[in-house]
MIKOL-361104 format. One record per residue: residue number from 1; y, z, x negated of N, C-alpha, C in turn. Coordinates in steps of 0.2 Angstrom, whole numbers. Last residue first. Layout:
// MIKOL-361104
  tidren     nv     nw     nu    cav    caw    cau     cv     cw     cu
     NUM      Y      Z      X      Y      Z      X      Y      Z      X
...
//
This chain:
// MIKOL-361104
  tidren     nv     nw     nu    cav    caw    cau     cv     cw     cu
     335     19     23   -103     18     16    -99     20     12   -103
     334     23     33   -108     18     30   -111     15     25   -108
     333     35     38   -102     35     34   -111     27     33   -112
     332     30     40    -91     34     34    -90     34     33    -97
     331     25     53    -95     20     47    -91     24     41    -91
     330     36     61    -97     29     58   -104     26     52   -100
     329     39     61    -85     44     57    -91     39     57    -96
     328     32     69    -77     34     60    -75     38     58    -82
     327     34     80    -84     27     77    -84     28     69    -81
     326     47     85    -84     45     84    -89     38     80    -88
     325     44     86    -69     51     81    -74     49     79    -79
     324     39     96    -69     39     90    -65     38     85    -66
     323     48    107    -75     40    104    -80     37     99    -76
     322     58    107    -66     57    105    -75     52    103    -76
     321     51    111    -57     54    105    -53     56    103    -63
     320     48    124    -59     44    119    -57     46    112    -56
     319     57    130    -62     54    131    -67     51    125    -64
     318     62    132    -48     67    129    -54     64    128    -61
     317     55    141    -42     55    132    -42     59    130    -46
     316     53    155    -46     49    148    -50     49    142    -48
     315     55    159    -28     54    159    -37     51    156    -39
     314     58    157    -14     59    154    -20     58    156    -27
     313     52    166     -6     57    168     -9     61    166    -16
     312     42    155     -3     45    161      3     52    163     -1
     311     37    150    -11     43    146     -9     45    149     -2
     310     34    154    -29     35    158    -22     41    153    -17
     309     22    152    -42     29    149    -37     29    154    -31
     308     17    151    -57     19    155    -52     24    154    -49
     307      8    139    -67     16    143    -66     14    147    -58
     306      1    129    -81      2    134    -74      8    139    -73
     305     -4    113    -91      0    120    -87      0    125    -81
     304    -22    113    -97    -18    111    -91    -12    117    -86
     303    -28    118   -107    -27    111   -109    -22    110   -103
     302    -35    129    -99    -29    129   -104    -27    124   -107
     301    -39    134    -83    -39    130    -89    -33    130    -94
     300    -36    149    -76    -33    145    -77    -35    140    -82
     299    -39    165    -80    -45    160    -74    -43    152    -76
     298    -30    170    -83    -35    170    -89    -40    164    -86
     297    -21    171    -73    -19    164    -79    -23    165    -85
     296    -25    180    -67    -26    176    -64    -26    166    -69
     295    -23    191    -73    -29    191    -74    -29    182    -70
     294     -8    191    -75    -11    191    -80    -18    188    -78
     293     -5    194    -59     -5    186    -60     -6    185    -69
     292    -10    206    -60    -13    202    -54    -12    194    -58
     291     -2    214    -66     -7    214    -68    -12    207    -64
     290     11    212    -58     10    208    -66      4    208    -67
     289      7    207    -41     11    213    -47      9    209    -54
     288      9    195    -30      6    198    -35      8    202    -39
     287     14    189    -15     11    195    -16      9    197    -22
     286     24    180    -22     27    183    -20     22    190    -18
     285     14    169    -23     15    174    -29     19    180    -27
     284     12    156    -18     13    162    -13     14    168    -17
     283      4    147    -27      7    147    -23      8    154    -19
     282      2    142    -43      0    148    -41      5    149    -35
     281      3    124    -48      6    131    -46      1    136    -43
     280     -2    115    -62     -7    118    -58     -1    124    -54
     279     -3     99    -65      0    104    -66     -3    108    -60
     278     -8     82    -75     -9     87    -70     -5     92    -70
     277     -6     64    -76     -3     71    -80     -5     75    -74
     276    -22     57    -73    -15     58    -73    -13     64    -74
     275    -37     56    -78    -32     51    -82    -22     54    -80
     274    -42     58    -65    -43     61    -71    -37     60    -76
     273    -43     46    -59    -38     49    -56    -36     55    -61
     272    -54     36    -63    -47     37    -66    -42     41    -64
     271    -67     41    -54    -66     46    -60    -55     46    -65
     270    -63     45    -36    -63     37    -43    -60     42    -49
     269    -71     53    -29    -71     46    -27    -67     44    -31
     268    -76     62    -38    -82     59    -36    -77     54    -32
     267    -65     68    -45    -71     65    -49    -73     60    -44
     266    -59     74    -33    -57     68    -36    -60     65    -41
     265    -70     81    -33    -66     77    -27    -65     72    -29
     264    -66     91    -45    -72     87    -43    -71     83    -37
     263    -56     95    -41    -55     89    -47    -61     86    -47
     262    -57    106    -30    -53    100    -31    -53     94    -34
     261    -65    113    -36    -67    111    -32    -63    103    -31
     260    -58    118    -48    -64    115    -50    -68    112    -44
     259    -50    127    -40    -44    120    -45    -52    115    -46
     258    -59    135    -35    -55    131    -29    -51    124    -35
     257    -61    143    -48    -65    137    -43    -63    133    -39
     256    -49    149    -50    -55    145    -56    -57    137    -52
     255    -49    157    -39    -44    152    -40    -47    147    -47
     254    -56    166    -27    -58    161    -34    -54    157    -37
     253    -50    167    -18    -55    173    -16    -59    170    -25
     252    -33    166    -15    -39    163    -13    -46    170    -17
     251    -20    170    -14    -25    176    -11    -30    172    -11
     250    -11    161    -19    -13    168    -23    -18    170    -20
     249    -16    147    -17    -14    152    -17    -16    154    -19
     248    -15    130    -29    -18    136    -25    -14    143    -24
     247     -8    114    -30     -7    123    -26    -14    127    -25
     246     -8    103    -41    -12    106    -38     -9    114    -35
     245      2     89    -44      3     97    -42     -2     99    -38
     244      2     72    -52     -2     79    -47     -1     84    -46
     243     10     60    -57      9     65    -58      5     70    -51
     242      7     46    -49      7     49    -58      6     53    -59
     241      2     41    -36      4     47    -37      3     47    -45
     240     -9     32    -30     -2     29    -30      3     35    -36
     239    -21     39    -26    -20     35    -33    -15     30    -33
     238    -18     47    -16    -17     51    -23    -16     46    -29
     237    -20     41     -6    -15     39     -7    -16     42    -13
     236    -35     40     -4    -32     34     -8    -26     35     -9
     235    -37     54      0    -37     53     -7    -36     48    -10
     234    -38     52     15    -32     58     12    -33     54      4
     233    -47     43     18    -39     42     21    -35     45     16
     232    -56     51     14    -55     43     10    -49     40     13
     231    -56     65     22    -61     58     17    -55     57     13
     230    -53     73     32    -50     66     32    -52     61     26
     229    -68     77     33    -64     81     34    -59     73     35
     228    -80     68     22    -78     75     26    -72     75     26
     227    -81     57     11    -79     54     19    -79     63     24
     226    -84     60     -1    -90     57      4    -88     56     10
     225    -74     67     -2    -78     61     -8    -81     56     -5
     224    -72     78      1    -70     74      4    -71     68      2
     223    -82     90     -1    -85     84      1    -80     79      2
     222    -70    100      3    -75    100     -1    -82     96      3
     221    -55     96      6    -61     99      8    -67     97      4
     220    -38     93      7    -45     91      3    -50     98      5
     219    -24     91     15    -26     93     12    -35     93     12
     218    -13     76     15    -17     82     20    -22     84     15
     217      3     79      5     -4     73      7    -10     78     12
     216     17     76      1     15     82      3      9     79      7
     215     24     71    -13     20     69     -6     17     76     -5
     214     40     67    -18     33     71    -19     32     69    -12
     213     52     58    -29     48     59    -25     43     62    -24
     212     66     64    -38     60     60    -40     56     62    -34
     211     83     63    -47     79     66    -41     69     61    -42
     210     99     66    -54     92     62    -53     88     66    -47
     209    111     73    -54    111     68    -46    102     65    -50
     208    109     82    -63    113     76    -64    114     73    -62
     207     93     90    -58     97     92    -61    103     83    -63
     206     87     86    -41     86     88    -48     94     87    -52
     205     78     85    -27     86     84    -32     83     89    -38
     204     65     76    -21     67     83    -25     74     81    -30
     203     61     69     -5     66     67    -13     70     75    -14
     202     46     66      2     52     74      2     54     68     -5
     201     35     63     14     36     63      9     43     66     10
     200     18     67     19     24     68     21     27     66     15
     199      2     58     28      6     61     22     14     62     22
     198     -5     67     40     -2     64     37      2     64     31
     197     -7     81     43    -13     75     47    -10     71     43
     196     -6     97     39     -5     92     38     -9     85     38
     195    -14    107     47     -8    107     49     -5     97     47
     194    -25    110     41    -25    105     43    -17    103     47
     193    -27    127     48    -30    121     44    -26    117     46
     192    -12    137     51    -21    135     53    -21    130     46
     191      2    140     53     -3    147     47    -10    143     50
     190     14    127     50     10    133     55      4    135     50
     189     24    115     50     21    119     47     19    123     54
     188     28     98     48     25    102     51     23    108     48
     187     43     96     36     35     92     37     34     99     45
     186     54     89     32     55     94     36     45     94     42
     185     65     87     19     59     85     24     60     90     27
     184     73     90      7     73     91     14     69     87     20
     183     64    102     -4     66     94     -2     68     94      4
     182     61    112     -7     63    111    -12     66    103    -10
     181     55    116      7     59    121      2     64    117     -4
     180     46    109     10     50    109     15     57    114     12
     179     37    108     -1     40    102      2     45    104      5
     178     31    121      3     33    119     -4     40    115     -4
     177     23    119     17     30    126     16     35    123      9
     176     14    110     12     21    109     17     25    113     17
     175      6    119      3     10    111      3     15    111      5
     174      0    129      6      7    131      5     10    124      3
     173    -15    127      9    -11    130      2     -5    133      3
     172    -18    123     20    -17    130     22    -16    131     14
     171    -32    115     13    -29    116     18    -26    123     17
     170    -30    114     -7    -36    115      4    -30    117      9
     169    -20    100    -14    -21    107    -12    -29    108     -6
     168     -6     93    -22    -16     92    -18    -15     99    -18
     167      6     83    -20      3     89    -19     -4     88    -17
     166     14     70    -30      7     69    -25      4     78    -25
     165     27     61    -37     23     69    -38     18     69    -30
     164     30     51    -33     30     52    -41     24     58    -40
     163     22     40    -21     27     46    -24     27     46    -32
     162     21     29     -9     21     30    -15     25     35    -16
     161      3     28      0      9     30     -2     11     28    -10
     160     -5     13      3     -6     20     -2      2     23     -3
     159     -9      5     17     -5      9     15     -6     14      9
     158    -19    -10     21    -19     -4     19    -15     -2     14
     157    -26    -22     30    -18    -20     27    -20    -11     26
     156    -39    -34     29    -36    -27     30    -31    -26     25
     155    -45    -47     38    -40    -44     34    -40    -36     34
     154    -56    -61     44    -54    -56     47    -52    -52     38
     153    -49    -77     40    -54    -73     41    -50    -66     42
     152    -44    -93     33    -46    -87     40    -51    -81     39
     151    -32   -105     29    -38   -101     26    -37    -95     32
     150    -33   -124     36    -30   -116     33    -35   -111     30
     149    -41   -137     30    -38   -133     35    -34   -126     29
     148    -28   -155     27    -33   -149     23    -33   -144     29
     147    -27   -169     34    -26   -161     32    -31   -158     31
     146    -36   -184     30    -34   -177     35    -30   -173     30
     145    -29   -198     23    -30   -193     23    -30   -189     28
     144    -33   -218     29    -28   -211     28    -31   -204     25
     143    -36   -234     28    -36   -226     29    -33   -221     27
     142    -34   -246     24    -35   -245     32    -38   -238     32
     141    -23   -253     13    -29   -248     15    -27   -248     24
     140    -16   -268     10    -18   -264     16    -22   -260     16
     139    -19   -271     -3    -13   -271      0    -11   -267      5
     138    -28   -270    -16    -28   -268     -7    -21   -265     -5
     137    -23   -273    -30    -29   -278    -29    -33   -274    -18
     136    -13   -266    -30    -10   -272    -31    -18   -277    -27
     135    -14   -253    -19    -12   -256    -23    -12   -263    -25
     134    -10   -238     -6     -9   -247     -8    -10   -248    -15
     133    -10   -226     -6    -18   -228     -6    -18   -236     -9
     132      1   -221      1     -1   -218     -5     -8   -223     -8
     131      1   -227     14      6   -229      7      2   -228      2
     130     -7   -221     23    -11   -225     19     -6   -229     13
     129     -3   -201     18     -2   -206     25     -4   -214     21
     128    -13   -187     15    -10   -193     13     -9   -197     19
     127    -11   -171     22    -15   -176     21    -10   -183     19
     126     -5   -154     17     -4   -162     23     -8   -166     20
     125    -14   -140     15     -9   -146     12    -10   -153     17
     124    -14   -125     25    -17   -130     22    -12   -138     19
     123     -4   -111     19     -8   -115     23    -11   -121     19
     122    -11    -94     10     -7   -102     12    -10   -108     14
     121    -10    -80     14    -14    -85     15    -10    -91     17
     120      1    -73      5     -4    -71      6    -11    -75      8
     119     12    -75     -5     10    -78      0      4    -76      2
     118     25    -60     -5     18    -64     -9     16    -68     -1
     117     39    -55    -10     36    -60     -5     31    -63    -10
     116     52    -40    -11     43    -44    -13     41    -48     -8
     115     59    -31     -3     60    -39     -4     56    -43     -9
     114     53    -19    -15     57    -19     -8     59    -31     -9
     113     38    -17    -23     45    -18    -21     50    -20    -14
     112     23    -19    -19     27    -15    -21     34    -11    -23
     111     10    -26    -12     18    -24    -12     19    -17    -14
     110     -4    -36    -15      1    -30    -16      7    -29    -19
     109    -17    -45    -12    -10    -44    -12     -9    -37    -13
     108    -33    -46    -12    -28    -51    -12    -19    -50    -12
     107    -44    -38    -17    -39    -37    -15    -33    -42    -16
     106    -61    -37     -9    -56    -41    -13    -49    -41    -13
     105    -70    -35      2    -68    -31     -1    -62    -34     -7
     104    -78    -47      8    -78    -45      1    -74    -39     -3
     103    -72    -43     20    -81    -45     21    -80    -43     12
     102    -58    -44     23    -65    -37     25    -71    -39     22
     101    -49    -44      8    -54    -47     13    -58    -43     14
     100    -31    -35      9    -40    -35      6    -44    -40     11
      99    -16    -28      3    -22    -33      7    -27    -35      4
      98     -9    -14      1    -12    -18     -1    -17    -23      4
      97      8     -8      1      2    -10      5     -1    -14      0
      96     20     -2     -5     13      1     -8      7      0     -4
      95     31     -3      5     30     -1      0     21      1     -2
      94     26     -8     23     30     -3     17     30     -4     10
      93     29    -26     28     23    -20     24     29    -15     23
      92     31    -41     37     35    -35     35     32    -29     33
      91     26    -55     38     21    -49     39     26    -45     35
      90     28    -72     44     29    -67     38     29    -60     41
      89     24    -88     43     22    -81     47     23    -75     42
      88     31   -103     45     26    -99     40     28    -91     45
      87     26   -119     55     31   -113     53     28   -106     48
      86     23   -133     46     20   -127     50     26   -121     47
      85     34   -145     43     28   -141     40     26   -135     48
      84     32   -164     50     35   -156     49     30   -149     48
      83     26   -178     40     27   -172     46     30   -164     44
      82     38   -190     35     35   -183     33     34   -179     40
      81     38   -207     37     40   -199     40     36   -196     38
      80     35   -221     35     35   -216     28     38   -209     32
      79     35   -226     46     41   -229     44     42   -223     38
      78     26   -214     57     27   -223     55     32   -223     50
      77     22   -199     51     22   -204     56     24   -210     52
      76      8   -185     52     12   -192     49     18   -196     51
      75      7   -170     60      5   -177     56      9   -180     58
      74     14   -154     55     13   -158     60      8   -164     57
      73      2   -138     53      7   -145     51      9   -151     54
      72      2   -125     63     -2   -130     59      5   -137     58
      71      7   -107     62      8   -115     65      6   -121     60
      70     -5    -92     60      2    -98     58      0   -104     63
      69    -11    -80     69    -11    -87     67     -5    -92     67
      68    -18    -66     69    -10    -70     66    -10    -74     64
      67    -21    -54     80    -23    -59     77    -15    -63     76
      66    -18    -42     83    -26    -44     83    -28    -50     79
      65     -5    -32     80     -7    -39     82    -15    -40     77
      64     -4    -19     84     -6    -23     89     -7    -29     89
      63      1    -13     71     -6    -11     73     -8    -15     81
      62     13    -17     67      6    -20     64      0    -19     70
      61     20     -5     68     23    -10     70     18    -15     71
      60     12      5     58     11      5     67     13     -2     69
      59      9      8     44      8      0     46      7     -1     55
      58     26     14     37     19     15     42     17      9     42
      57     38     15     32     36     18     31     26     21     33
      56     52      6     29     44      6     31     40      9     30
      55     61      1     21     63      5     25     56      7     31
      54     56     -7     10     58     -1      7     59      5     13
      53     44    -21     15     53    -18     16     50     -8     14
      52     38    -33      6     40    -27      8     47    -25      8
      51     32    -48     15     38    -46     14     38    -39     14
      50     17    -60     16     18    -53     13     26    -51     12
      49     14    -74     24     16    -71     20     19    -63     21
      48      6    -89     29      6    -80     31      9    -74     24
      47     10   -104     31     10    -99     27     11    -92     31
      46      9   -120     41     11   -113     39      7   -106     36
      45      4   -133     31      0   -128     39      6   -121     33
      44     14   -148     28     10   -142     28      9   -138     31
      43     12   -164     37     16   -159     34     12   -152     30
      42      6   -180     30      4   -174     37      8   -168     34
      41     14   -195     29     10   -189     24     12   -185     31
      40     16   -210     35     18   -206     32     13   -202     31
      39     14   -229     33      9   -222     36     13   -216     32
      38     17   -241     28     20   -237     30     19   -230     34
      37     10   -256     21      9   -249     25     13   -245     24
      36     19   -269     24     15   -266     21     14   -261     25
      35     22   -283     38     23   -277     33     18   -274     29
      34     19   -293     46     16   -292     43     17   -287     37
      33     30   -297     53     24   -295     58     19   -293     54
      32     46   -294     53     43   -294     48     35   -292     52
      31     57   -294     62     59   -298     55     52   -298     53
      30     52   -287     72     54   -294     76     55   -297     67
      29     39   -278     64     45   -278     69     47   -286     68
      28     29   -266     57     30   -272     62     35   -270     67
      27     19   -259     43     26   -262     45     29   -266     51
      26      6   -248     50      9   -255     47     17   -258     48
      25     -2   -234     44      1   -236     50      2   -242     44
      24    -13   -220     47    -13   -225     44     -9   -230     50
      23     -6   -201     41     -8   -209     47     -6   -216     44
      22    -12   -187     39     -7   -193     36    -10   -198     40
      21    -11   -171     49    -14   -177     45    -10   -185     44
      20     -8   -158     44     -7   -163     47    -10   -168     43
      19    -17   -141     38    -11   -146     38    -12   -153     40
      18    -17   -127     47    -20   -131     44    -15   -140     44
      17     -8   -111     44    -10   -115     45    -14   -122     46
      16    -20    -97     40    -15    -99     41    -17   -105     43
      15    -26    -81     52    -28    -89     48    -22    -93     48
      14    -33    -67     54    -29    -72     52    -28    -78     49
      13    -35    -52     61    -38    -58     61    -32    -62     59
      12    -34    -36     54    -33    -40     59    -34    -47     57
      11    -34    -17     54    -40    -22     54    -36    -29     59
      10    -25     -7     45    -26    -10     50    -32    -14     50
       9    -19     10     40    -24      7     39    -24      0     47
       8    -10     20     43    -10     17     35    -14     13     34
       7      0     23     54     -3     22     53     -3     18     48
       6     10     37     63      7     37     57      1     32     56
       5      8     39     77     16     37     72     13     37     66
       4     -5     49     79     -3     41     82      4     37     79
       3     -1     59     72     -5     55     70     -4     48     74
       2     10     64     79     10     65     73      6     60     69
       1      8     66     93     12     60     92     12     59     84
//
C-alpha cells in the first residue's frame, strides 16, 4: 500500500476553456425597427488553475483524472449581454509541484506556498459582439468576433518534496532508523534494501520550539543517474533539499568510497546539487572503538564536516541536529 499511497508523478490531458463568440445582432422593437447594433461579447473559456494546499502530501487524489477540460464560454447575446464565463477548474497540488508540457518539457508552474494560485492554462478570450465594430462612416457592421480557443495538450504534475535537510544514503544506511529517532515519523524499517519506496518526512524539534524538516528519500544505487534502481524518481526530490546528510555506516567495506559513490550520482544527474551545504554522519558508530572511528575520519574529505551518530543508542544526535542548524542557517544568510 506504501507505494501505491504515494504518488509524485502524473501524466494528464488538458484543455482550458474556449471562449464564446460575440454575435452580431440589431436593435428591433415595436419603438424602433431600425436600431443600432447591439450584439453582445462571448464570455471567457474557463481557466485550469493551480491551488497549493500545505495539507497534501501526494499527487494520488490526481491520479484518475485523465483529462481536465474546463467549461467554454458562453456567446453573446442581443441587447449588449455579456456571455457567461466558463467555469474555471481548479487543481489542489502539495507544496513543491511543478507543471510541465510533455512534448516540450517546459515548466509552466510551481507551487510553493500554501494558498498559491497560478493559472496554469487560461482560457480562451470572448469574441467581440458587432457594437464594438460601429462607427461613424459603418453604422451597421455585419460581423462579429469568434472566441478565441483554449490552450490543450497532454501535462505532467510532478512532486519534489520539500525539506530543509534531505538524508542520502545506500540502501540499508540507517536513514529511516535516523528519522524515526530524532522526529516522530514513523517511516518503515526492517534490515533489507530498499525498505524505503518513498520519501518520508519527519519535523526535527530543536532547541526554543524551532524545528526544521528532514526527508528521509529512498536510497541511491550506483547508476542511479541513469535511471537504476528508483533513478530519477529518488534524486529529483534532492533538489528541493538545501542542506544534505549523507549516512554511511560504520560497517561499510569503504566509507571514502561509498561518500564518492554517492556525490558522483549526484554529479551525473544535475552538477548544481554540488553547490549545497553538505554533512557527512558515520551511522551506527555504536560498533566502533576509538581506534576505528580515528582511522575512519582520515578516510573522510576535509572541506566537508563529519560526526559519529548512533541512533540505536542515540549518540551524537544532539550534536547533529546543531551542525544542521547551523548549516540551514549559513544557507538562508546567503540567500
Amino acid at each position: 500500500m506504501e507505494k501505491s499511497n504515494f504518488v509524485d508523478q502524473i501524466r494528464i490531458f488538458c484543455r482550458s476553456g474556449h471562449g464564446g463568440a460575440g454575435i452580431k445582432h440589431f436593435l428591433r422593437d415595436k419603438f424602433n425597427s431600425k436600431g443600432g447594433p447591439d450584439g453582445g461579447d462571448g464570455g471567457r473559456g474557463g481557466h485550469i488553475i493551480l491551488r497549493g494546499n500545505r495539507n497534501l502530501w501526494t499527487l494520488l487524489h490526481l491520479r484518475y483524472h485523465k483529462n481536465v477540460l474546463a467549461e467554454d464560454g458562453e456567446n453573446g447575446g442581443h441587447n449588449n449581454r455579456t456571455g457567461r464565463n466558463g467555469k474555471d477548474i481548479i487543481l489542489e497540488v502539495p507544496l513543491g509541484t511543478i507543471a510541465m508540457d510533455e512534448e516540450t518539457g517546459e515548466k509552466e508552474a510551481e507551487i510553493l506556498e500554501d494558498g498559491q494560485e497560478v493559472i496554469w492554462l487560461p482560457g480562451g478570450k470572448g469574441g467581440w459582439g458587432n457594437t464594438h465594430f460601429a462607427t461613424a462612416t459603418n453604422q451597421a457592421p455585419e460581423y462579429a468576433q469568434p472566441g478565441l480557443p483554449g490552450v490543450e495538450g497532454w501535462k505532467i504534475l510532478e512532486l519534489k518534496v520539500l525539506a530543509d535537510v534531505g538524508l542520502v544514503g545506500f540502501p540499508n544506511a540507517g536513514k529511516s532508523t535516523l528519522l524515526s529517532v530524532i522526529t516522530a515519523a514513523k517511516p518503515k524499517i526492517a534490515d533489507y534494501a530498499f525498505t524505503t519506496i518513498t520519501p518520508n518526512l519527519g519535523i526535527v524539534q530543536y532547541r526554543d520550539g524551532r524545528s526544521f524538516c528532514m526527508a528521509d528519500l529512498p536510497g541511491i544505487i550506483e547508476g542511479a543517474a541513469e535511471g537504476r534502481g528508483l533513478g530519477h524518481r529518488f534524486l529529483r526530490h534532492i533538489e528541493r533539499n538545501p542542506v544534505l546528510l549523507f549516512l554511511i555506516p560504520a560497517d561499510s567495506s569503504d566509507h571514502r568510497k561509498e561518500f564518492e559513490v554517492l556525490l558522483n550520482e549526484l554529479e551525473q544527474y544535475n552538477p548544481e546539487l554540488l553547490h549545497k551545504e553538505m554533512l557527512i554522519a558515520i551511522s551506527k558508530s555504536d560498533m566502533l572503538d576509538d581506534e576505528l572511528r580515528e582511522a575512519i575520519s582520515k578516510e573522510m574529505p576535509e572541506h566537508i564536516p563529519h560526526m559519529f551518530i548512533s541512533s540505536v543508542t542515540q549518540t551524537g544526535l544532539t550534536e547533529l541536529k546543531d551542525a544542521l542548524w547551523k548549516a540551514l542557517n549559513k544557507k538562508e544568510a546567503e540567500l
